[in-house]
Jmol script that loads the backbone (N, CA, C; Angstrom):
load data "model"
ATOM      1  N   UNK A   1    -174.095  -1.840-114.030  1.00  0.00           N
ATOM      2  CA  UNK A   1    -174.714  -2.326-115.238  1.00  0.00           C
ATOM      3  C   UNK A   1    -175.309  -3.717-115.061  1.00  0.00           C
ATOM      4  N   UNK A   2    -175.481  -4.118-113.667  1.00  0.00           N
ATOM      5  CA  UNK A   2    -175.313  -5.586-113.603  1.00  0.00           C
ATOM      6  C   UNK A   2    -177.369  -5.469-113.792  1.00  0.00           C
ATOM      7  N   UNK A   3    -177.668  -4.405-113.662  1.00  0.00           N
ATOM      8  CA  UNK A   3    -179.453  -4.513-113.548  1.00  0.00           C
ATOM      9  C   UNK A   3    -179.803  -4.277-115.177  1.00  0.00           C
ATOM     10  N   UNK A   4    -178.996  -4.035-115.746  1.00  0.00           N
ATOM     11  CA  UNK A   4    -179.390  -3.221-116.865  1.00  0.00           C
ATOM     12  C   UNK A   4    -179.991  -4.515-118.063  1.00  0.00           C
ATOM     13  N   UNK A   5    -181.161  -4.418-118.283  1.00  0.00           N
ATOM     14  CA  UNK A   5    -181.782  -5.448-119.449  1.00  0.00           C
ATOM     15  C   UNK A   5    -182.474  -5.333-120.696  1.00  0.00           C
ATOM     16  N   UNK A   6    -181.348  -4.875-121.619  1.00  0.00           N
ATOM     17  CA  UNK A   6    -181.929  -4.261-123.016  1.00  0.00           C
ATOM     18  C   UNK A   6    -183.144  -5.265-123.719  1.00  0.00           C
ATOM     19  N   UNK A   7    -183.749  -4.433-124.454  1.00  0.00           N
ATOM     20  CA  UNK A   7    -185.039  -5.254-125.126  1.00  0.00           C
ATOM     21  C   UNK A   7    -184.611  -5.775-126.525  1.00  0.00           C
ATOM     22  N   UNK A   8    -183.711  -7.177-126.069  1.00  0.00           N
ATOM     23  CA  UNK A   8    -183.341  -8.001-127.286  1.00  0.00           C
ATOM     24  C   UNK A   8    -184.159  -8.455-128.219  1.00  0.00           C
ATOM     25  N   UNK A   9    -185.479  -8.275-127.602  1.00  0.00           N
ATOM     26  CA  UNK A   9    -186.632  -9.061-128.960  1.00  0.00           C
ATOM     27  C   UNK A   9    -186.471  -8.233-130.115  1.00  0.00           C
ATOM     28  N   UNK A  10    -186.317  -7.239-129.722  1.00  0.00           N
ATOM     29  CA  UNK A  10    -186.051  -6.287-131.287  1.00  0.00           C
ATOM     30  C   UNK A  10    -185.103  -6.873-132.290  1.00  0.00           C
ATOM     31  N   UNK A  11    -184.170  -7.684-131.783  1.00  0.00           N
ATOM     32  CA  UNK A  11    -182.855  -7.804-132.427  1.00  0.00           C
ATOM     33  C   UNK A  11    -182.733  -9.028-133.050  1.00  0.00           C
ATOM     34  N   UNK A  12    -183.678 -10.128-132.337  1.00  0.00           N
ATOM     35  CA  UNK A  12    -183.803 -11.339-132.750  1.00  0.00           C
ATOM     36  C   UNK A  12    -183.540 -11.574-134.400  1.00  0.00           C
ATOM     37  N   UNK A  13    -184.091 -10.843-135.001  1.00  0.00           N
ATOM     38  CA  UNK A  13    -183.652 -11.006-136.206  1.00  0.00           C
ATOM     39  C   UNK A  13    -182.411 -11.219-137.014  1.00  0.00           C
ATOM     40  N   UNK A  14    -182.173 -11.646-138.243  1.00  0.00           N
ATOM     41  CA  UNK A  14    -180.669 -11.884-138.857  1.00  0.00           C
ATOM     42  C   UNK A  14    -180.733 -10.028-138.961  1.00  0.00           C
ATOM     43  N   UNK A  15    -179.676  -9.038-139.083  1.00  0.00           N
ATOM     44  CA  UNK A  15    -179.527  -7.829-139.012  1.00  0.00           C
ATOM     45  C   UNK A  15    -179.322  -7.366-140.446  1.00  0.00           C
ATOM     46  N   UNK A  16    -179.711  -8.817-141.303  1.00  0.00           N
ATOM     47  CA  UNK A  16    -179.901  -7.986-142.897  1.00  0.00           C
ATOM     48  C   UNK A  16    -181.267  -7.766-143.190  1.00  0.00           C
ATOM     49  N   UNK A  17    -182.411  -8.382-142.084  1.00  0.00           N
ATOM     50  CA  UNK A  17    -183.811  -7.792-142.208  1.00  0.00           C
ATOM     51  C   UNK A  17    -184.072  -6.935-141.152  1.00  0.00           C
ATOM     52  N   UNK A  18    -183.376  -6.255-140.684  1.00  0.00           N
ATOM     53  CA  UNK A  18    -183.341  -5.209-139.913  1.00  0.00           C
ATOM     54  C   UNK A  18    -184.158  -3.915-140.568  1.00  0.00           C
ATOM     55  N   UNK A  19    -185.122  -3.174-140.327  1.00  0.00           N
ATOM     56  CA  UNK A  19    -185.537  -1.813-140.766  1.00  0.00           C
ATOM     57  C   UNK A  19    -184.560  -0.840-140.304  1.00  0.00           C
ATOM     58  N   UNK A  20    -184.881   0.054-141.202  1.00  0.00           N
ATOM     59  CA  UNK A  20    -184.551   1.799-140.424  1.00  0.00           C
ATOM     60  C   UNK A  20    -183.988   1.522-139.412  1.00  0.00           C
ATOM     61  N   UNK A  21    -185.269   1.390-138.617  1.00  0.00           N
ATOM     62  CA  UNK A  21    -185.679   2.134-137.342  1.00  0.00           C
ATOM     63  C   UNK A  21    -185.299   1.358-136.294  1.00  0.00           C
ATOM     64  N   UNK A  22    -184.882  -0.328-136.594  1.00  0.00           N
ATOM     65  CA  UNK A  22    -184.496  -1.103-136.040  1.00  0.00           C
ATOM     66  C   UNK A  22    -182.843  -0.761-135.866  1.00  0.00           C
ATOM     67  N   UNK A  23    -182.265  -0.569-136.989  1.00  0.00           N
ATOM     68  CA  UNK A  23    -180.876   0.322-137.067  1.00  0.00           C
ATOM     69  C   UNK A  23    -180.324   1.378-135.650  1.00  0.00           C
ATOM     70  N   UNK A  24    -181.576   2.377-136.362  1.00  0.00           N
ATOM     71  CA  UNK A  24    -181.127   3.370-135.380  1.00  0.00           C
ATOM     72  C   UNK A  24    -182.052   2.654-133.670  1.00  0.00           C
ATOM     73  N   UNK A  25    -182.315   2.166-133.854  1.00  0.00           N
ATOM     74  CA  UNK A  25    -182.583   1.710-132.253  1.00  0.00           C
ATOM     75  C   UNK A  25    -181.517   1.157-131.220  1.00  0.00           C
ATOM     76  N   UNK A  26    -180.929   0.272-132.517  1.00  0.00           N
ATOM     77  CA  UNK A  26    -179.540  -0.454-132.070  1.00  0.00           C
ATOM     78  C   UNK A  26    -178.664   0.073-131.829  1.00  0.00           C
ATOM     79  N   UNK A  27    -178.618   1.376-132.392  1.00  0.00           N
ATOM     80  CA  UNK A  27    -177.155   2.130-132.443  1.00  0.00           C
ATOM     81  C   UNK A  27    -177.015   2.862-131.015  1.00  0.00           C
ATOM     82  N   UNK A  28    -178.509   3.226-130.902  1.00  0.00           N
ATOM     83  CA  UNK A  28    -178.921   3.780-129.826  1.00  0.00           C
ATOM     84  C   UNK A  28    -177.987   3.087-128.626  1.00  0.00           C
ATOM     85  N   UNK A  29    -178.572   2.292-128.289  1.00  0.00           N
ATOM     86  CA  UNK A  29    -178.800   1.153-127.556  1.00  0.00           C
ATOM     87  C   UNK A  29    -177.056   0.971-127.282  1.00  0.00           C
ATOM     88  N   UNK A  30    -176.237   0.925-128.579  1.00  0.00           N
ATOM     89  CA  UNK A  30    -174.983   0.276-128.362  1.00  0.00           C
ATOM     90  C   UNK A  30    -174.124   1.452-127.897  1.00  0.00           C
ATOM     91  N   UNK A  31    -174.744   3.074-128.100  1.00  0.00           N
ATOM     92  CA  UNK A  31    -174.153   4.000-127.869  1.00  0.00           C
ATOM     93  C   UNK A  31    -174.260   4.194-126.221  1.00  0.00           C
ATOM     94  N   UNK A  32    -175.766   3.901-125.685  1.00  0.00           N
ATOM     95  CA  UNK A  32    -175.569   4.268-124.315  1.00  0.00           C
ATOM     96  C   UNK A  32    -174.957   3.224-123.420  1.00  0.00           C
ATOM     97  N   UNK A  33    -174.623   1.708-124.158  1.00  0.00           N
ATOM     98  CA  UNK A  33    -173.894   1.179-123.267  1.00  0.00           C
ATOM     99  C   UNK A  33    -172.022   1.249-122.920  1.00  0.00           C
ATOM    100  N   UNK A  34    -171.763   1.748-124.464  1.00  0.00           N
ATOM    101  CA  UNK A  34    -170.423   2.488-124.282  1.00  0.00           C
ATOM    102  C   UNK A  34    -170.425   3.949-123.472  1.00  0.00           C
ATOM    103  N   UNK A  35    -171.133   4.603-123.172  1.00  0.00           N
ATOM    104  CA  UNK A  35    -171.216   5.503-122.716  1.00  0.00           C
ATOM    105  C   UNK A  35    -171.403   5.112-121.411  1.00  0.00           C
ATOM    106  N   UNK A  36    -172.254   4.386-120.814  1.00  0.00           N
ATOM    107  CA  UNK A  36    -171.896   3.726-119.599  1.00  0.00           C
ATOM    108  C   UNK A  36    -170.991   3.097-119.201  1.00  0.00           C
ATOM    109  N   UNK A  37    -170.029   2.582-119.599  1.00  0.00           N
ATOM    110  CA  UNK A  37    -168.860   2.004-119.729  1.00  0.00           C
ATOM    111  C   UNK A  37    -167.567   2.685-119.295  1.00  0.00           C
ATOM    112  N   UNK A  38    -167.710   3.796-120.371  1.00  0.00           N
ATOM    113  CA  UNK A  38    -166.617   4.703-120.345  1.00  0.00           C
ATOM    114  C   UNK A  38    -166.840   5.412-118.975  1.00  0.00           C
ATOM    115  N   UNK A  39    -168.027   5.968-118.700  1.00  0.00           N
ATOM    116  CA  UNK A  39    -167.981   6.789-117.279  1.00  0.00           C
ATOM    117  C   UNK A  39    -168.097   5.859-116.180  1.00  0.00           C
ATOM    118  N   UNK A  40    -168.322   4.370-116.167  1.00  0.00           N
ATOM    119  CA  UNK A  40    -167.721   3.291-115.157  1.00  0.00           C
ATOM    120  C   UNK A  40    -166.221   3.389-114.679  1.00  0.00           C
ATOM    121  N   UNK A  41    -165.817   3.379-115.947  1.00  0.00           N
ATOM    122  CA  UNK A  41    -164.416   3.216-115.777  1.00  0.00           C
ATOM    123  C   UNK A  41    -164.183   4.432-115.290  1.00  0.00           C
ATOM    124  N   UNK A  42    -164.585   5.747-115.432  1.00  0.00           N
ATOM    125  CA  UNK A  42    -163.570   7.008-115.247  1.00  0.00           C
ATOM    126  C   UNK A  42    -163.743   7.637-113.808  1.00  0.00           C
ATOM    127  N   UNK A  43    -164.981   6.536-113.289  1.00  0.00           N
ATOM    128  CA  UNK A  43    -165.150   7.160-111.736  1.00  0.00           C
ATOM    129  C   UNK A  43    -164.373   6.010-110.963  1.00  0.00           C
ATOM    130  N   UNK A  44    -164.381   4.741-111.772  1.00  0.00           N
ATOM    131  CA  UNK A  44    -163.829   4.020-110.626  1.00  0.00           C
ATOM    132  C   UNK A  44    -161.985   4.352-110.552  1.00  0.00           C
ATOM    133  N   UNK A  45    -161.481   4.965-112.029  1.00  0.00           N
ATOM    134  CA  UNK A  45    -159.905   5.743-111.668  1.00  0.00           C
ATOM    135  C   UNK A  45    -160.235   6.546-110.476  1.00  0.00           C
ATOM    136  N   UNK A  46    -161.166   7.021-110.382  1.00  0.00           N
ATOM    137  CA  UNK A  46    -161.131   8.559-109.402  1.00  0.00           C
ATOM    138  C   UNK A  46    -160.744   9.821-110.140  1.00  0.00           C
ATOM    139  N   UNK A  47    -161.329   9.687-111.461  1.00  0.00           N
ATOM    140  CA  UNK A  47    -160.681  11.290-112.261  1.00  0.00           C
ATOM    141  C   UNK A  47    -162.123  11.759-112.359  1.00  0.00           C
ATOM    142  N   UNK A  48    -161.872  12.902-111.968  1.00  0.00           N
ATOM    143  CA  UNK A  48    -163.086  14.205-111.899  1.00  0.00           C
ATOM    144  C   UNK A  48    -163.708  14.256-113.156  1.00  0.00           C
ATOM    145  N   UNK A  49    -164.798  14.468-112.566  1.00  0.00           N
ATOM    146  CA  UNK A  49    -166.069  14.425-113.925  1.00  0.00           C
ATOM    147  C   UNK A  49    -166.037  15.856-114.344  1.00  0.00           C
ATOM    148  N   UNK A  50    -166.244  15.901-115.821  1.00  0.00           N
ATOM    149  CA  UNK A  50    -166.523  17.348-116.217  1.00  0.00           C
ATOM    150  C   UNK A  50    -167.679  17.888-116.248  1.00  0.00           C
ATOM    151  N   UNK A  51    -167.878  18.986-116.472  1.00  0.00           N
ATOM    152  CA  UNK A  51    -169.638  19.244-116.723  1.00  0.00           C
ATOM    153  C   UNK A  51    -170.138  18.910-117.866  1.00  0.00           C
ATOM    154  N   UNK A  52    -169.748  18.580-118.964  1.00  0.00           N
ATOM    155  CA  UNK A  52    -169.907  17.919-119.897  1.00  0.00           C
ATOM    156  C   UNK A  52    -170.624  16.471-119.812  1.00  0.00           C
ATOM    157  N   UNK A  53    -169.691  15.866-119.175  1.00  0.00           N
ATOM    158  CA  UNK A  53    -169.611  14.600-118.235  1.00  0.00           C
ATOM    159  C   UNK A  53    -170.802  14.146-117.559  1.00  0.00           C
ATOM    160  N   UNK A  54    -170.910  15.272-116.536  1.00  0.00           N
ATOM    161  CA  UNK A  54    -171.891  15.353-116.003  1.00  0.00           C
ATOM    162  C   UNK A  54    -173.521  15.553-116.874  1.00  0.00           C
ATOM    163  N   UNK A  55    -173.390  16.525-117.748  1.00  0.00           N
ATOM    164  CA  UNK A  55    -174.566  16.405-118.185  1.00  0.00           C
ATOM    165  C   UNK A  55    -175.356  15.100-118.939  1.00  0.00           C
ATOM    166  N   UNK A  56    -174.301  14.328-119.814  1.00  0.00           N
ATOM    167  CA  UNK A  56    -174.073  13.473-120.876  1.00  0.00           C
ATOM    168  C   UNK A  56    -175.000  12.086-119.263  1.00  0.00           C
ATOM    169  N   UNK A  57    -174.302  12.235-118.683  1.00  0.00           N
ATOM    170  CA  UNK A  57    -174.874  11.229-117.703  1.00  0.00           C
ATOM    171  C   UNK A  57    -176.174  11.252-116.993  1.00  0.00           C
ATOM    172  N   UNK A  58    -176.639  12.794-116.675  1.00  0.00           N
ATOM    173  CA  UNK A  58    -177.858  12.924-116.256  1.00  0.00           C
ATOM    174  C   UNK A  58    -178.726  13.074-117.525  1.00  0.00           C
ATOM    175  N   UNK A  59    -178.558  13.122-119.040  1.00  0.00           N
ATOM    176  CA  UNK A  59    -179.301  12.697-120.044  1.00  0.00           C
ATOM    177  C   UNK A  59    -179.394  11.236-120.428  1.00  0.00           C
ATOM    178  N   UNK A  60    -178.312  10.272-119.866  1.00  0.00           N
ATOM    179  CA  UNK A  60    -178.513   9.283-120.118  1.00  0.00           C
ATOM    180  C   UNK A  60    -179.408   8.684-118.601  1.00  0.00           C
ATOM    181  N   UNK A  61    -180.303   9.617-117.381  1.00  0.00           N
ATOM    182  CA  UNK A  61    -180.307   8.832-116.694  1.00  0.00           C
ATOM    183  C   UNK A  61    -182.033   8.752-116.806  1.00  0.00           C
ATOM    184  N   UNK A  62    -181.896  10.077-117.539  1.00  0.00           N
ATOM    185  CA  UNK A  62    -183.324  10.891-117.887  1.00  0.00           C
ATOM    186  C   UNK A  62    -184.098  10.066-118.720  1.00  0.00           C
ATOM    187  N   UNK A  63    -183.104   9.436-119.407  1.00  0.00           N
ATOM    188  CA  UNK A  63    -183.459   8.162-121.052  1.00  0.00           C
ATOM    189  C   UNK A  63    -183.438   9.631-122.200  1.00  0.00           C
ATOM    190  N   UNK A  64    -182.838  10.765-121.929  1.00  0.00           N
ATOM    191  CA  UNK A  64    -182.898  11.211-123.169  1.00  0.00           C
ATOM    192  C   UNK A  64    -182.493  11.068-124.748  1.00  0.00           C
ATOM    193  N   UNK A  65    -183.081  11.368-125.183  1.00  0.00           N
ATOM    194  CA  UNK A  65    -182.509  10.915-126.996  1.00  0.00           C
ATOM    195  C   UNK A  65    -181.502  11.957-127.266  1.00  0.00           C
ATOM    196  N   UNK A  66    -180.380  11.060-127.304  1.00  0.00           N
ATOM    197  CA  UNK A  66    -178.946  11.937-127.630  1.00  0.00           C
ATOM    198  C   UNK A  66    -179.159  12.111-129.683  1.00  0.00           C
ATOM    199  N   UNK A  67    -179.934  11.621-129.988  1.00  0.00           N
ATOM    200  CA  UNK A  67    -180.194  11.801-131.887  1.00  0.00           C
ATOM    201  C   UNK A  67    -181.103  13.419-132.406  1.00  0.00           C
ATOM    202  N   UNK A  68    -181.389  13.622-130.855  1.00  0.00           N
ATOM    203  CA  UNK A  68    -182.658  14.889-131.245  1.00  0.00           C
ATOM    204  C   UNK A  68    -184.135  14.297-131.974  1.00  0.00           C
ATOM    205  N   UNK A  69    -184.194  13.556-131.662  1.00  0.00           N
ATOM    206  CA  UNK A  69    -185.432  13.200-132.452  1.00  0.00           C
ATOM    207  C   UNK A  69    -186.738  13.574-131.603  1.00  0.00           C
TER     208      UNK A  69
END
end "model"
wireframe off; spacefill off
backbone 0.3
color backbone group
């Protein structure tokens, strides 16, 4: 994660003039870094990835939209 450089200009703002879309951008954003996180941690235990696992990671590598949009 040490390369990873989210696009904070979006955020600059106080988060009570936040839009929509600014919302769900963030959430976005805060979801795939827990999600990176969690599967940091679960390879560096050494516990086997599921296919689940696996997929969830090659959609996050794809940049897919986990919202369906």
């Amino acid at each position: 994660m040490k390369n990873f450089k989210p696009d904070v200009i979006k955020f600059k703002k106080p988060e009570s003039e936040w839009t929509e879309e600014e919302h769900t951008e963030y959430t976005k954003w805060v979801l795939k870094l827990s999600m990176a996180h969690r599967f940091k941690q679960q390879i560096q235990e050494n516990k086997p990835l599921t296919n689940r696992d696996k997929r969830i990671i090659e959609r996050f590598r794809s940049g897919a939209d986990f919202f369906g949009e």
